[in-house]
C-alpha positions in Angstrom: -8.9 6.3 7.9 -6.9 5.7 11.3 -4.4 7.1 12.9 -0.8 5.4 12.7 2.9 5.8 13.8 5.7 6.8 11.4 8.5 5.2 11.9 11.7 4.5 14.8 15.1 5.0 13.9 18.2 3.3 15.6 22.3 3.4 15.1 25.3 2.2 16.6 28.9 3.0 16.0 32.1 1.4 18.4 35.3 1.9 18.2 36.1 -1.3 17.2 34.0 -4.8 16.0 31.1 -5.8 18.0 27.4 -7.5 17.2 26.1 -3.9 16.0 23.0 -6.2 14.6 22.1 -7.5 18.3 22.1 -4.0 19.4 19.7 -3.1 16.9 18.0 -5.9 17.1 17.0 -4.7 21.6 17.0 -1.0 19.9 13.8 -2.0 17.2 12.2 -4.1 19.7 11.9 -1.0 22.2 10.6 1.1 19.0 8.2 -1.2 17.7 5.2 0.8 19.0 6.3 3.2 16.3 6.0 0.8 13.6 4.8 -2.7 12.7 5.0 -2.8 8.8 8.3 -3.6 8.3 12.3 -3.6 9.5 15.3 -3.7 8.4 19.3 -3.5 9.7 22.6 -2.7 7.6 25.6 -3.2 9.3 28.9 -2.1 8.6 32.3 -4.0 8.6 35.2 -2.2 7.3 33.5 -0.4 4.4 31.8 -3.5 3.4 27.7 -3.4 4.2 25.7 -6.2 5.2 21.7 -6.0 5.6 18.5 -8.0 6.1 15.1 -6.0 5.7 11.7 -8.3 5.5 8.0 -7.2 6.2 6.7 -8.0 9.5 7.2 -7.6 13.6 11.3 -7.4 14.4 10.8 -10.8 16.0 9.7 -12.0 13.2 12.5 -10.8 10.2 15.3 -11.3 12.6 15.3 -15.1 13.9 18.0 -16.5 15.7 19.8 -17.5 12.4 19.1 -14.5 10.6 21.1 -12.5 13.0 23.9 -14.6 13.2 24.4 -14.1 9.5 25.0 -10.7 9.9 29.2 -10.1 10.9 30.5 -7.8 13.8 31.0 -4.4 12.8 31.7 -1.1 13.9 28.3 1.0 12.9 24.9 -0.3 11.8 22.0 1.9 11.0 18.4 0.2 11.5 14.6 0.9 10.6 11.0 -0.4 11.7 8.2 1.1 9.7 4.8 2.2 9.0 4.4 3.6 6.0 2.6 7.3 6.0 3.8 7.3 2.6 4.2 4.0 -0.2 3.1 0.9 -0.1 3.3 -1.9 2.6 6.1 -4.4 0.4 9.5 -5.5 0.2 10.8 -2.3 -1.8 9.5 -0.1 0.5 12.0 -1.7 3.5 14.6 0.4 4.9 17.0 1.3 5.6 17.4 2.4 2.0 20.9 1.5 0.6 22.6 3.7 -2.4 26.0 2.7 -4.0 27.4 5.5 -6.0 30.4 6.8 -7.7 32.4 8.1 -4.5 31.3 5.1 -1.9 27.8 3.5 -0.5 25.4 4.7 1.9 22.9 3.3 4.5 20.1 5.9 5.4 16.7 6.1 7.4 14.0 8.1 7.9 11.6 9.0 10.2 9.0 11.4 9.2 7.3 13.2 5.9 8.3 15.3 3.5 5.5 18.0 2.8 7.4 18.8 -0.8 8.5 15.4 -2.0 6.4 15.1 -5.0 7.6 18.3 -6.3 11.3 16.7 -5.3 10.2 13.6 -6.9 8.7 15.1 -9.9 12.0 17.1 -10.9 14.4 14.0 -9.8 12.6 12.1 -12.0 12.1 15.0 -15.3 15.8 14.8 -14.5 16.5 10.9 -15.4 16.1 9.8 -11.7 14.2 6.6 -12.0 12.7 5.3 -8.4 12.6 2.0 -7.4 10.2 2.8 -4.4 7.0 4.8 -3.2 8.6 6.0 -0.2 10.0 9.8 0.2 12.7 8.6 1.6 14.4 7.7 -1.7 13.7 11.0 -3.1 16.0 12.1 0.0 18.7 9.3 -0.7 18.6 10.7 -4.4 19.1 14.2 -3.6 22.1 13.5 -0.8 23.8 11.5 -3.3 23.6 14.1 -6.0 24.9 16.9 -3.7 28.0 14.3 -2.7 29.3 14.1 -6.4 30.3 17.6 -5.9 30.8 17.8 -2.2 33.9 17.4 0.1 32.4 15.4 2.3 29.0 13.5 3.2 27.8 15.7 6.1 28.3 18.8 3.7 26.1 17.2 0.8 23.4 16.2 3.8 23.6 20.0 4.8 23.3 21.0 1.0 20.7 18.6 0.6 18.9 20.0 3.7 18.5 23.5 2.2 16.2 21.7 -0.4 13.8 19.5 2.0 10.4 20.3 3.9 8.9 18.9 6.2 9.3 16.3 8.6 12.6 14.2 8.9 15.1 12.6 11.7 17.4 11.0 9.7 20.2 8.8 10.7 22.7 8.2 7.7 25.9 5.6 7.6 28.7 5.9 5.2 31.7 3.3 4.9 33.9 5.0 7.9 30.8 7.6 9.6 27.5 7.3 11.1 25.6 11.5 10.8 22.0 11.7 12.2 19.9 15.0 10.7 16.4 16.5 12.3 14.6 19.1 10.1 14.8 22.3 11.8 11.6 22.3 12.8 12.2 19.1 14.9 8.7 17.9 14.2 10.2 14.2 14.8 12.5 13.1 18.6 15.7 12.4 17.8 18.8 11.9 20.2 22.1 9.5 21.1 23.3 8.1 24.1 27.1 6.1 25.4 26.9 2.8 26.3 29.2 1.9 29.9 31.7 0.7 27.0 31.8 4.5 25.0 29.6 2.7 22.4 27.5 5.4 20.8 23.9 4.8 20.1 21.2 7.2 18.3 17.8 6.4 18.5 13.7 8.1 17.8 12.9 7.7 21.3 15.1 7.6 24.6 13.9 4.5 25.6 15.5 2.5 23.2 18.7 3.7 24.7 18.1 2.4 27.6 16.8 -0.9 26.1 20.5 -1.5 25.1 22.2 -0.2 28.1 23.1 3.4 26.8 22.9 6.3 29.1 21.3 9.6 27.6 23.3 12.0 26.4 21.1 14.8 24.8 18.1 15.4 22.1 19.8 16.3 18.7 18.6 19.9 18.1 16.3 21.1 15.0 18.5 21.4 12.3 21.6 20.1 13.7 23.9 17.2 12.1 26.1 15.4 13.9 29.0 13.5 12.7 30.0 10.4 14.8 33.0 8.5 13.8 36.6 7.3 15.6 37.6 11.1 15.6 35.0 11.4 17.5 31.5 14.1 17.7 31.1 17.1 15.3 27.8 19.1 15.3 26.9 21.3 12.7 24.6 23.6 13.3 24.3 25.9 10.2 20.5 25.0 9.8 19.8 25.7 13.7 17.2 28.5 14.5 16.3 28.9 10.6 12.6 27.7 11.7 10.8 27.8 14.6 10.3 24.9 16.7 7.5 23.0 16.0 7.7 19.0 17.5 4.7 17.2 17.1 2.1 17.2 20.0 1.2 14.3 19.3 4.4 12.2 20.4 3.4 13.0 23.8 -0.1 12.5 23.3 0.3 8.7 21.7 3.4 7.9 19.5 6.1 7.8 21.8 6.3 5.3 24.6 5.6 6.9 28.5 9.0 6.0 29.6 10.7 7.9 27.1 11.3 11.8 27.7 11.1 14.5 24.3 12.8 17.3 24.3 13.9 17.5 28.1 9.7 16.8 28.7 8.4 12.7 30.1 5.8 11.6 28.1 4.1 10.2 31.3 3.9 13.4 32.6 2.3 15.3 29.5 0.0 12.2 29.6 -0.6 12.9 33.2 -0.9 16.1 32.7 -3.7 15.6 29.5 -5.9 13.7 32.2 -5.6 16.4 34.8 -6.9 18.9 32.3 -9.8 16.6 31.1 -11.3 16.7 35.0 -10.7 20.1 35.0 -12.1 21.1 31.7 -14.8 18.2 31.3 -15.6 16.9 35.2 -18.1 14.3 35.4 -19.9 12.6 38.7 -18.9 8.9 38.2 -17.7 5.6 40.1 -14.4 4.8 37.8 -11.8 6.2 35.7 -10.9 3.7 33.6 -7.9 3.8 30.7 -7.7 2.2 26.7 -4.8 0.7 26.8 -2.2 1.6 26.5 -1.6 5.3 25.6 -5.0 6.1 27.6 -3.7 4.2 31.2 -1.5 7.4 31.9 -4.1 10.3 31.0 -6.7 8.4 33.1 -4.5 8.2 36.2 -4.3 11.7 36.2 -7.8 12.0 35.8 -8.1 9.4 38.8 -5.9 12.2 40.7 -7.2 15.4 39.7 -10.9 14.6 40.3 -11.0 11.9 43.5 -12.6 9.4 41.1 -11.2 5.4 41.7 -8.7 4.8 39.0 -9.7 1.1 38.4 -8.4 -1.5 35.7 -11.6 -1.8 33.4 -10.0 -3.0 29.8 -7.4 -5.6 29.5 -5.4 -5.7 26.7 -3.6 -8.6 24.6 -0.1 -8.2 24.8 0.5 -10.1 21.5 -1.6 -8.2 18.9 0.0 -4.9 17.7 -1.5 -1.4 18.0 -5.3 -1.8 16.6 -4.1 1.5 14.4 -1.7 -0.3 12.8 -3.6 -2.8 11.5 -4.7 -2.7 7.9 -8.0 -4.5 7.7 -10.8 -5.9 9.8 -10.6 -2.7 12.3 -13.6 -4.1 14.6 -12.0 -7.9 15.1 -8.7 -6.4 16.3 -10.6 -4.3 18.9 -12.5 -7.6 20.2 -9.2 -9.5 20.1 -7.2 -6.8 21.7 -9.5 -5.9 24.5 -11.1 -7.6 26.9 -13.5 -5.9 29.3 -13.3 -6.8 33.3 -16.7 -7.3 33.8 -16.7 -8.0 37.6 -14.8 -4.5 37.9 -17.5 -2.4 35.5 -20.4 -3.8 35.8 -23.0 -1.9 37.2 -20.4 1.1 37.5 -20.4 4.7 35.7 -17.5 4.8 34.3 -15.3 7.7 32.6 -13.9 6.5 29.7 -10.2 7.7 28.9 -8.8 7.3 25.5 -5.9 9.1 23.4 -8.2 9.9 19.9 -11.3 9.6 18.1 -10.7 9.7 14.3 -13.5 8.2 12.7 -15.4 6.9 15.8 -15.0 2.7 14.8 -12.7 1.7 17.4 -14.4 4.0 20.0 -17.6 2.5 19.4 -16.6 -1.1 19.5 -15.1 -0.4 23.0 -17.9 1.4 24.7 -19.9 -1.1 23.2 -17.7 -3.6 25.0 -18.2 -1.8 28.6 -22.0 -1.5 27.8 -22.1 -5.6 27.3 -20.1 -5.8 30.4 -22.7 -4.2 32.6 -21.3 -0.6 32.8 -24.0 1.0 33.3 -23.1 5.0 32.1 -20.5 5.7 29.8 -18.3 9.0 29.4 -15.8 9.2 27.1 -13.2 11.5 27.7 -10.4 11.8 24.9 -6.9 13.3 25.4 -6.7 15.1 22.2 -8.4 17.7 20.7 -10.5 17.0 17.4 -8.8 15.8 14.4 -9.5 18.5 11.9 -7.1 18.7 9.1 -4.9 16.7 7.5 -1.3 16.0 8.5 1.3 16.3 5.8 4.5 15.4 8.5 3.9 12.1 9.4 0.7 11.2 11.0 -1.8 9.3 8.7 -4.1 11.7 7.9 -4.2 13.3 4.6 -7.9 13.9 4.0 -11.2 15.3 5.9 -13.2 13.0 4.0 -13.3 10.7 7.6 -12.5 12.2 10.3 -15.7 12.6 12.4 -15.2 15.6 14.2 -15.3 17.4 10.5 -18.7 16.2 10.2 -20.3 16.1 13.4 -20.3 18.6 16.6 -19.3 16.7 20.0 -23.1 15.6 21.2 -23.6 13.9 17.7 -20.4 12.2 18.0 -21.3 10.8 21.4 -24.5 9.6 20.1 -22.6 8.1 17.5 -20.2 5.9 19.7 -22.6 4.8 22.0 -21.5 7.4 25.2 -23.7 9.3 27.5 -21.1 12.2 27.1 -17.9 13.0 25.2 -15.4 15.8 26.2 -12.1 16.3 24.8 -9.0 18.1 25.4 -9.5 21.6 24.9 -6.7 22.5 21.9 -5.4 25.8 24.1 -4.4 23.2 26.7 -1.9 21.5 24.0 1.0 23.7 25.7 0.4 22.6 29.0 1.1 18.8 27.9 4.2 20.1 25.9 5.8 22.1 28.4 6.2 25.1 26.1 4.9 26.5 23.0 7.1 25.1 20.5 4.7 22.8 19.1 2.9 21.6 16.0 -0.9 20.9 16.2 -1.9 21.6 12.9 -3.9 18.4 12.6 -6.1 20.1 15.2 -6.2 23.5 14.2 -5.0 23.7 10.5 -1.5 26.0 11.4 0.8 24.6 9.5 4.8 25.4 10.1 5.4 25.1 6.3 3.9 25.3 2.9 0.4 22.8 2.3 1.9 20.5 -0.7 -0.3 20.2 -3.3 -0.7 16.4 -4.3 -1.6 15.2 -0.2 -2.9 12.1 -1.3 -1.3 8.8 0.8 -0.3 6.5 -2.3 0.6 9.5 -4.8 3.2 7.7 -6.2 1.6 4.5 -6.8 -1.5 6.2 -8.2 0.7 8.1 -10.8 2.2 4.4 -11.6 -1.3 3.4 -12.2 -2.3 6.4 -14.3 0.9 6.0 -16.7 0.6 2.2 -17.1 -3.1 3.3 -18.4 -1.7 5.3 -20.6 0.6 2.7 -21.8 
């Protein structure tokens, strides 16, 4: 098991044709830290859609040609993927796309639903038949069904809402409107921005805005819609304030990029902020702080600061391999890949280790292991998390105990385990200080969960039920 993004989620709408694909294009590329699975762009022209969706990197699906197959248009709605749910393969691609009796729709998603097999299950008693293992079908299906007997999309998305759990940012294109949706707890970013040319652009993260030239406008608040078209904004806000806020802590811990600010809060500083904590909480007499690239580089500066201790570069990383969590197999070959140790600048130096996690201890292992065959001659890992200690059921790839280590070992045995003279992580009490409030989700630390446990939590439900029926067959 190993920890993994979710998904980004990117839109455009002008008032008039433009290369909406080129836009998304710069606006996947800046989210690709969120996911490198799969990616996909539908673009809109005059109530006509055009897409491409293919596995693999956004460099990779959209070449040169590829884009220049896709027309100008006035709105486009785009996706790049890891899958927390379903299967890495073509089907799975989004954005999904749904023609039905009163027009066509383009949507994507970015999060977990914590009821969709129960949604699933009933769609599907009910004659729904699911070409996909993704949830976000089962929310495609449901919006659709509320439309038939709605006056308009953004009231069957609000209808539709009343029925969802979980975790979802949702950005949605019809033939003449582009609506985004967050769940009203806001577990997943979501927010637009204006281009210099009043080119409105929604995106996961802020800095994909400003990737494509768009100056920030505001976070879309839990439970609000917002309707974007040529008559301009609408907000509905009829699912505001049901919940309490609950983002995920752990965009500002690792998913999100440092340059990207959350719910009025910089990313950099909560990562600053982790590291500061981490010599307060877990000092150690040493020669070097040194970061994991890349979500570490930021805590261990503000280790560097808070204690006195050097900050020095100790671990370069390959800027041409993806996210080691995001790879499926071969877990210790990425890590030696990925990272190379400067041995001139470790060797024979005590060193404090700063990285964002330990799941299962592999990939912290492998790179203490590196250090020690550099030279380093002590060790200490500090981590700027808490434990994992429960499963996550909105978005974060954890849906079992079975490995995370911290279930199964106390701190010193986990030390022992990955090769470090000490480990210390972030004490879970300190989560609020790295949010800036305490309107936060950190279940998978502490086991409070904001909505009801579901009670299938298994990764590839769906395709395991395939399995079992086809048995039966």
């Amino acid at each position: 098991m190993s920890i993994h993004e979710e998904c980004g989620v990117f839109g455009v709408l002008a008032d008039h044709p433009i290369n909406v694909a080129g836009l998304c294009y710069y606006g996947l590329f800046a989210l690709q830290h969120r996911g490198q699975e799969s990616c996909g762009i539908v673009v809109g022209d005059d109530g006509l859609f055009y897409s491409h969706k293919d596995l693999g990197l956004v460099s990779e699906v959209f070449s040169t040609d590829i884009l220049s197959s896709l027309p100008l248009g006035t709105m486009a709605v785009a996706h790049t993927r890891y899958g927390t749910t379903g299967k890495t393969n073509r089907a799975n691609c989004q954005p999904i796309e749904v023609n039905h009796q009163k027009g066509r729709m383009a949507i994507a998603h970015n999060g977990n639903l914590s009821n969709a097999a129960e949604l699933r299950s009933a769609l599907e008693l009910s004659g729904a038949i699911f070409h996909t293992s993704s949830d976000t079908e089962t929310i495609a299906y449901i919006v659709t069904r509320e439309r038939l007997s709605s006056a308009s999309i953004e009231e069957a998305l609000s209808r539709a809402m009343n029925k969802l759990e979980g975790a979802y940012s949702l950005i949605l294109m019809s033939p003449q409107k582009l609506i985004c949706a967050r769940d009203p707890h806001g577990f997943r970013p979501l927010c637009f921005g204006k281009t210099a040319d009043s080119v409105t652009v929604i995106a996961s993260e802020s800095a994909a805005l400003h990737a494509v030239g768009a100056k920030f406008v505001r976070d879309v608040e839990p439970g609000e819609i917002l309707i974007f078209s040529q008559d301009g904004i609408v907000s509905r806000r009829e699912h505001c304030g049901k919940e309490e806020k609950k983002l995920c802590v752990f965009e500002y811990i690792y998913f999100a990029r440092p340059d990207s600010v959350i719910d009025s809060r910089s990313v950099h500083a909560s990562r600053l902020k982790a590291g500061e904590i981490l010599a307060r909480t877990h000092p150690v007499s040493v020669d070097l702080v040194v970061g994991v690239p890349d979500s570490g580089l930021d805590a261990a500066l503000g280790y560097s600061r808070a204690s006195g201790i050097p900050y020095e570069i100790g671990l370069i990383k390959n800027k041409y391999i993806g996210r080691t969590f995001i790879a499926p197999d071969n877990r210790a070959g990425q890590v030696n890949i990925k990272l190379t140790p400067v041995e001139d600048a470790v060797k024979g130096k005590r060193i404090v280790l700063i990285d964002d996690s330990i799941v299962r201890g592999t990939t912290s292992g492998h790179i203490v292991s590196l250090l020690r065959d550099a030279g380093a001659k002590e060790i200490h890992m500090r981590v700027s998390a808490p434990p994992f200690l429960h499963p996550c059921f909105y978005g974060t790839d954890i849906d079992s105990r079975d490995h995370l280590i911290a279930c199964h070992h106390p701190v010193p045995e986990i030390a022992e385990l990955i090769g470090a003279d000490s480990l210390g992580f972030l004490p879970v009490e300190s989560l609020g200080e790295l949010a800036g409030s305490t309107h936060y989700c950190s279940a998978c630390f502490d086991g409070c969960y904001p909505t009801r446990i579901p009670s299938d939590t298994r990764k590839n439900r769906f395709e395991e039920r395939l399995s079992e029926r086809k048995k039966v067959e």
